[in-house]
Backbone as numpy.savetxt, mean C-alpha at the origin, in Angstrom:
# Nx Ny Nz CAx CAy CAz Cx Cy Cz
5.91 -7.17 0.84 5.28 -7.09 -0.46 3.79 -7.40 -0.38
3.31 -8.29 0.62 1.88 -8.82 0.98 1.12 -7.58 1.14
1.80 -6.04 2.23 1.11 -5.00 2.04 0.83 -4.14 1.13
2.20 -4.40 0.06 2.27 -3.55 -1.21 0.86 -3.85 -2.33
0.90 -5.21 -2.21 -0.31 -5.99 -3.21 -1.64 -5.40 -2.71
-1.93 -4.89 -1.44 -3.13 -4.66 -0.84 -3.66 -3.09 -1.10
-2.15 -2.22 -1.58 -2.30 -0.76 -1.61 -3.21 -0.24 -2.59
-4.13 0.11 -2.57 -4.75 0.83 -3.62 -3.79 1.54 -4.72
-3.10 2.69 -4.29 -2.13 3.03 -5.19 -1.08 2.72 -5.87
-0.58 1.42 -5.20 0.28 0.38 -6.17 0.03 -0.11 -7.22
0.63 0.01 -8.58 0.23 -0.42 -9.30 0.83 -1.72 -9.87
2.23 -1.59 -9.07 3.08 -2.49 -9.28 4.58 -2.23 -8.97
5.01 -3.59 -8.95 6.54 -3.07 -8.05 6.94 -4.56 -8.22
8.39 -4.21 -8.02 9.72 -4.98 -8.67 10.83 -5.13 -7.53
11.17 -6.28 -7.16 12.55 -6.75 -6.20 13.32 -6.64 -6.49
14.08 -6.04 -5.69 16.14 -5.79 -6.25 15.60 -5.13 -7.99
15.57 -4.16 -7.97 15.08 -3.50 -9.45 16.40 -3.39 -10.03
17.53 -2.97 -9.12 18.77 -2.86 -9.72 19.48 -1.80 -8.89
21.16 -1.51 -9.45 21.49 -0.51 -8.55 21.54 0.59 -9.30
21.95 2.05 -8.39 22.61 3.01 -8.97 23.67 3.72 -8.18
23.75 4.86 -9.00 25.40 5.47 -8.84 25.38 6.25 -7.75
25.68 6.73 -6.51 25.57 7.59 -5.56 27.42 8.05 -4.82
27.50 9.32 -4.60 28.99 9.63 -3.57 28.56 9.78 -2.13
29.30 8.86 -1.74 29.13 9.23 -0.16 30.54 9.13 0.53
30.72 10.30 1.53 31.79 10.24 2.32 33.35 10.41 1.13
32.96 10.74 0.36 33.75 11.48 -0.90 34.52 10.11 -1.73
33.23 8.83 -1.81 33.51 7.56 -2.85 32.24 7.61 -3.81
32.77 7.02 -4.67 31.42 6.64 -5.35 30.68 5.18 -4.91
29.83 5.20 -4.73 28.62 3.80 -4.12 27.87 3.19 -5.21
27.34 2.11 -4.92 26.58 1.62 -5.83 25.48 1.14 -5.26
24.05 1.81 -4.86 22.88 1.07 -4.03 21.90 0.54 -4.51
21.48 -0.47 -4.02 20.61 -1.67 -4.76 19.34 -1.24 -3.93
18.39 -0.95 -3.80 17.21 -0.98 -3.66 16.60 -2.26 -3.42
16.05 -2.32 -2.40 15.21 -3.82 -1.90 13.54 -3.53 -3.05
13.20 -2.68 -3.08 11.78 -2.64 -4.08 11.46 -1.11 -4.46
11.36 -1.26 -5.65 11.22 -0.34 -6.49 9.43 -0.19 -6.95
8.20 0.64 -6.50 7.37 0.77 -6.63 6.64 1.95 -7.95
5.76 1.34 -8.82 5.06 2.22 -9.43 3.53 2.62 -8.62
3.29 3.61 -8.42 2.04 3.94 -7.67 1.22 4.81 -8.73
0.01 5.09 -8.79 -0.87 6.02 -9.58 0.03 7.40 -9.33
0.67 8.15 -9.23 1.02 8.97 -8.85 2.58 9.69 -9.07
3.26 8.26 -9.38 5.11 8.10 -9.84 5.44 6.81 -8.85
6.42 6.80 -8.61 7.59 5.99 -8.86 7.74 6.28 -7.31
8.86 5.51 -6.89 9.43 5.57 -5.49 10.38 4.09 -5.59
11.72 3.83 -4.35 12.06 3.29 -3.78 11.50 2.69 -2.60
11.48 1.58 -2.41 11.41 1.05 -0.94 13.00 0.36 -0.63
13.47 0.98 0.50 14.34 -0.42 1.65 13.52 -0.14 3.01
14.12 -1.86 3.16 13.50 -2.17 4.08 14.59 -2.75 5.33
14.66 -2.21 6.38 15.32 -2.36 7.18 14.60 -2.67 8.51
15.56 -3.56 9.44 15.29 -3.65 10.61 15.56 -1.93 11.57
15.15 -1.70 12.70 15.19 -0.70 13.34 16.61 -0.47 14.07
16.93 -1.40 14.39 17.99 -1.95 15.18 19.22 -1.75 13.80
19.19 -1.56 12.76 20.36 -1.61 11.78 20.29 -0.30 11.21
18.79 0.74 11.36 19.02 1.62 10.54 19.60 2.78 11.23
20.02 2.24 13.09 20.47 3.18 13.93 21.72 2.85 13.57
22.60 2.17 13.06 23.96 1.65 13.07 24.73 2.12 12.12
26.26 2.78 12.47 27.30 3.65 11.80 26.17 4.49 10.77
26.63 4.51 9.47 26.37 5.73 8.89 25.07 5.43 7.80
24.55 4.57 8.43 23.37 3.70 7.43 22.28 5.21 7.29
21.85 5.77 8.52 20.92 7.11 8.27 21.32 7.80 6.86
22.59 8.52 7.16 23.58 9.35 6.63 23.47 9.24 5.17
23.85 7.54 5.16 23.72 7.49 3.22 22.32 7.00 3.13
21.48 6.77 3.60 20.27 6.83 2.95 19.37 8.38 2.77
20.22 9.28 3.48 19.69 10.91 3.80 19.70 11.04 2.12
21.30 10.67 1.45 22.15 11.21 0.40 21.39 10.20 -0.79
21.08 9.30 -0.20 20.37 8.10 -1.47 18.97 8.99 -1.76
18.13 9.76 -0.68 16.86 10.25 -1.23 16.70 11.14 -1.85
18.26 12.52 -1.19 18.32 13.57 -2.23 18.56 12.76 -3.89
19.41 11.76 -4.23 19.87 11.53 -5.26 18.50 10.96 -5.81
17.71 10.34 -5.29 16.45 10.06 -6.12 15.38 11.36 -6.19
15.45 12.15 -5.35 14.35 13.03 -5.69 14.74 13.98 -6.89
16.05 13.90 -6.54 16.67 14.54 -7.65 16.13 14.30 -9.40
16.00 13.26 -9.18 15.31 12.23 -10.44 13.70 12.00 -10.41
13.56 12.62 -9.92 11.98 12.27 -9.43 11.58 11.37 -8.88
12.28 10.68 -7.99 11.27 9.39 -7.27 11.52 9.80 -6.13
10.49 9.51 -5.28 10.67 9.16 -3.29 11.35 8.34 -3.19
11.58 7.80 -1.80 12.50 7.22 -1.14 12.01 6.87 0.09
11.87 5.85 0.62 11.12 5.22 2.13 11.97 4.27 2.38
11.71 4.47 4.15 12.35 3.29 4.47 11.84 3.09 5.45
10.83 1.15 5.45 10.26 0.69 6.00 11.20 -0.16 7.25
10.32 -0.23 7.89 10.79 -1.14 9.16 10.04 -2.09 9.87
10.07 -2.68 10.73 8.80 -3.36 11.28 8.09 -2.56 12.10
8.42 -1.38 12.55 7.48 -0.58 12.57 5.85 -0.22 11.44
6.60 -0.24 10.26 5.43 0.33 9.17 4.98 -0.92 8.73
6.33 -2.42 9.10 5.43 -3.64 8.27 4.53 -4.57 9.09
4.77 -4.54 10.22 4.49 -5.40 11.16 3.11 -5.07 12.33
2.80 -3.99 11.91 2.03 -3.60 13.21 0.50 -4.44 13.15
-0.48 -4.29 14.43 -1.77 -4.64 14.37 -2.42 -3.15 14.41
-3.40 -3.39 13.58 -4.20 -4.55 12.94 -4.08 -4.52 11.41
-2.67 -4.01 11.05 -2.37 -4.15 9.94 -2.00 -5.19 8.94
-1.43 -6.03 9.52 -0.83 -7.76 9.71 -2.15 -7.95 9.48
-3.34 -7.93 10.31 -4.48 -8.54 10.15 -5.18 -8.36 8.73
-5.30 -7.11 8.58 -6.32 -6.84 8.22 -5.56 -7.21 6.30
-4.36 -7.54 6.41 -3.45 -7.67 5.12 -3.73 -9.34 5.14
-3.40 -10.06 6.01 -3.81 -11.43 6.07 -5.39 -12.04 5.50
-6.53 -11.02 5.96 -7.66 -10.50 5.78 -7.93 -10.86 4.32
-7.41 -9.45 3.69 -7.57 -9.29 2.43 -6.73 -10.26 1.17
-5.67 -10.73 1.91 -4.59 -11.35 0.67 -5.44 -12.44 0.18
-6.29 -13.32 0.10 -7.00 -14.37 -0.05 -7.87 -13.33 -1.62
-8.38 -12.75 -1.39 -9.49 -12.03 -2.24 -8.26 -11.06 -3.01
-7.37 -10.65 -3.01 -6.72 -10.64 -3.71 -6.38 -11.49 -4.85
-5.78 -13.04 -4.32 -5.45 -13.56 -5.18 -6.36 -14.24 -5.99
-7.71 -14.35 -5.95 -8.64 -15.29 -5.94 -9.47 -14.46 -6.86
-9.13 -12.97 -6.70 -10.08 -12.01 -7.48 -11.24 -12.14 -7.23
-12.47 -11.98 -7.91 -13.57 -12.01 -7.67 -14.72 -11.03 -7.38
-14.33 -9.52 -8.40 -15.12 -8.73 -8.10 -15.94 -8.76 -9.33
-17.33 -9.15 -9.02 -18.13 -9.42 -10.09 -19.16 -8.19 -10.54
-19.04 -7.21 -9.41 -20.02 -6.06 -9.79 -19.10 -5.08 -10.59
-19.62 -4.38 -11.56 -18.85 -3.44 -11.75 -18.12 -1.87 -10.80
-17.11 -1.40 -11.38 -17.14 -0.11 -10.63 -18.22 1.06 -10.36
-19.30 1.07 -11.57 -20.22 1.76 -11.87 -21.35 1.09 -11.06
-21.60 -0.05 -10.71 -22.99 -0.65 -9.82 -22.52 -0.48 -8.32
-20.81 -0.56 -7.75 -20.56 0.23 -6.70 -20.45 1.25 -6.63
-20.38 2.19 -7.07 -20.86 3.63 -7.30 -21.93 4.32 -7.10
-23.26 3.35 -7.90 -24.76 3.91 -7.62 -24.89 3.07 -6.10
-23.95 2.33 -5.78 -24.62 1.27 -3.98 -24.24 2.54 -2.93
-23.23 3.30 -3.08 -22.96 4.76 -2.37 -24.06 5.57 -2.19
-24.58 5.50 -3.27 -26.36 6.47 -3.19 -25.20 8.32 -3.07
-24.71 8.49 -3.97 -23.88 9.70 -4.09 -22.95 10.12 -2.81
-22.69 9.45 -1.67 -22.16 9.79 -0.87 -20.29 9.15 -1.15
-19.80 9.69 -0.54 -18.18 9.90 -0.69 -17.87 8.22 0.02
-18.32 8.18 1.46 -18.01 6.42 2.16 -19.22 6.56 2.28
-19.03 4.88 2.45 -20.04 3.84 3.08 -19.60 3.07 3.80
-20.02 2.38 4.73 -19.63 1.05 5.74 -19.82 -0.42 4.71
-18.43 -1.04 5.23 -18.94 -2.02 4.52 -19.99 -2.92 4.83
-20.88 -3.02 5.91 -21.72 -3.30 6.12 -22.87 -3.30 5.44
-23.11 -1.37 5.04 -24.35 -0.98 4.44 -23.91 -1.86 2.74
-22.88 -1.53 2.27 -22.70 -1.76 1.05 -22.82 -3.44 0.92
-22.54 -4.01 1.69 -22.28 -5.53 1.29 -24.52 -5.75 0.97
-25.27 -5.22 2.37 -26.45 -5.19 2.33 -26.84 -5.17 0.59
-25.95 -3.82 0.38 -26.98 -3.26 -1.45 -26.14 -4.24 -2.64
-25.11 -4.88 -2.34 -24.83 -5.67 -3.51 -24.67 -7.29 -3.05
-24.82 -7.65 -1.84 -24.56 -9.43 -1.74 -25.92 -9.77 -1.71
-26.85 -10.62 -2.11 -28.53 -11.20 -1.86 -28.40 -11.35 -0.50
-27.15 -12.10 0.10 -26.80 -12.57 1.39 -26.56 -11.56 2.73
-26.51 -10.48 2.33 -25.64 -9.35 3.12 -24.21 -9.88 3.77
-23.41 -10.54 2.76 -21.98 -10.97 3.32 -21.24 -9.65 3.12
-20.82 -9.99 4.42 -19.76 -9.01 4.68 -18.16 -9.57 3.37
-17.79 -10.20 3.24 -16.73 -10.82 2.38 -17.10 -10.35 0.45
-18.66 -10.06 0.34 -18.82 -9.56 -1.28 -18.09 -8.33 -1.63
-17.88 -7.71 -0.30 -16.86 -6.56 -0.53 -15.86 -6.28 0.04
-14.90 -7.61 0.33 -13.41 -7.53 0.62 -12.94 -7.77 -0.92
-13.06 -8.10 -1.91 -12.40 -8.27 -2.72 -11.86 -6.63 -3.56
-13.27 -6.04 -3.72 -12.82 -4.77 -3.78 -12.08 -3.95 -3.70
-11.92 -4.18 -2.03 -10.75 -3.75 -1.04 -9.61 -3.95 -1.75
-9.71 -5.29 -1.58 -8.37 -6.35 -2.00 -7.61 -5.80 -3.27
-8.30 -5.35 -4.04 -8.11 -5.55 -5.63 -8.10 -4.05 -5.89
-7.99 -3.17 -4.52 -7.58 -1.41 -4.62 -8.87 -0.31 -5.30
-9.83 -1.60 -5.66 -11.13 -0.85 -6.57 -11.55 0.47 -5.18
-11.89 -0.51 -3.87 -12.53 0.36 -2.63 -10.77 0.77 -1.79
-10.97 1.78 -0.80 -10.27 1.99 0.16 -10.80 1.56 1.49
-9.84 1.38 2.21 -10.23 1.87 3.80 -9.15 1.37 4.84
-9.19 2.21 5.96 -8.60 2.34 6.48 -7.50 1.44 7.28
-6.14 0.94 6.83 -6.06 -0.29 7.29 -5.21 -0.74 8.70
-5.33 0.75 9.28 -4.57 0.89 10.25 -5.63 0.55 11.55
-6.72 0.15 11.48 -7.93 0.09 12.02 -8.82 -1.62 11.92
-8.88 -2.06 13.00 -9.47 -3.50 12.24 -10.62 -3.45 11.40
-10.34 -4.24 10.27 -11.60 -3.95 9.12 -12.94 -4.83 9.99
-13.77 -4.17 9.88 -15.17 -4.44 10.11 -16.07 -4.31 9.12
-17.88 -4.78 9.66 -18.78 -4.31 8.67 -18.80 -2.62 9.49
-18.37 -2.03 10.16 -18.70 -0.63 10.63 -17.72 0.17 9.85
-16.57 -0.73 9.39 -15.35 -0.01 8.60 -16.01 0.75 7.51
-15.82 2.14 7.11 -15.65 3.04 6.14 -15.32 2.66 4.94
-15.54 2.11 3.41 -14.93 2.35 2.32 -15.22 3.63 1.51
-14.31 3.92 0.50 -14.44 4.60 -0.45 -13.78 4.59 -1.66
-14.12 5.38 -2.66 -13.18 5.16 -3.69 -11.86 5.54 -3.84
-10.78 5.28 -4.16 -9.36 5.75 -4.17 -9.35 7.45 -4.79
-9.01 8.36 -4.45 -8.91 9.48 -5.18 -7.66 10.26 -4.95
-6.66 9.33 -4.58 -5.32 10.21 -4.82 -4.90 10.14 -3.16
-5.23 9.97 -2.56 -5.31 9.76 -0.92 -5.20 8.99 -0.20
-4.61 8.58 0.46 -4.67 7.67 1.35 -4.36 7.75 3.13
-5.35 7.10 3.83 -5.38 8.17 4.96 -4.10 7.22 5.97
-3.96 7.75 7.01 -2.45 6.78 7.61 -3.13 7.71 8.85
């Protein structure tokens, strides 16, 4: 959930949201969802499984039948692992940001980071921290980050050389 809070496109999301009705293997099921996500965009499921359990008996199988039954309805369907939760420098760069998350603290507006771009699409956070901290701290624009206002890349250790930009429906992986 520490990465979910960090996503730009999250807008919000809910544990054990509840179950629903699914047939598998010619029964009716009842599957509970580990997190249920709203993103700018719709809706989705998350479970979250170990790697080692999602190879075991027919766990693939009914989660194949759990995604048709949600797309069916309009939502996605993912299923994380410590593959997608655990990796570097993702861990990091989520450890990074969770502080300025919770702490908030973006005091410029969206519109005064906007004109600090000088019309260009990214900036480094480097250059940008330069046009809005007196200090040139690199940290005046993790909160940003933090708080989904900026993007960037988090599969990559965040630096001042790191890339931000504004969220526009995208997100790069």
């Amino acid at each position: 959930m520490r990465i979910l809070d960090i996503l730009p496109e999250v807008e919000a999301y809910w544990s054990q949201p509840g179950g629903f009705i699914y047939e598998f293997a010619g029964k009716q099921r009842i599957y509970y969802p580990d997190i249920e996500v709203k993103t700018r965009t719709g809706r989705k499921f998350i479970e979250v499984k170990p790697n080692d359990k999602l190879l075991k008996g027919d766990t693939f199988d009914r989660f194949e039948i759990i995604r048709l039954v949600l797309q069916a309805e309009g939502y996605s369907f993912e299923v994380w692992t410590e593959d997608q939760i655990r990796p570097e420098p993702l861990v990091s760069n989520v450890d990074l940001l969770q502080p300025y998350r919770l702490l908030g603290g973006t005091i410029y507006s969206t519109i005064s980071i906007a004109r600090a771009f000088g019309g260009r699409k990214r900036i480094s956070i480097g250059e940008l921290a330069r046009k809005i901290s007196a200090d040139n701290a690199f940290e005046a624009v993790l909160p940003y980050i933090a708080e989904g206002k900026l993007c960037v890349d988090l599969n990559k250790p965040i630096t001042a050389d790191s890339l931000v930009w504004f969220y526009d429906g995208e997100i790069e992986q």
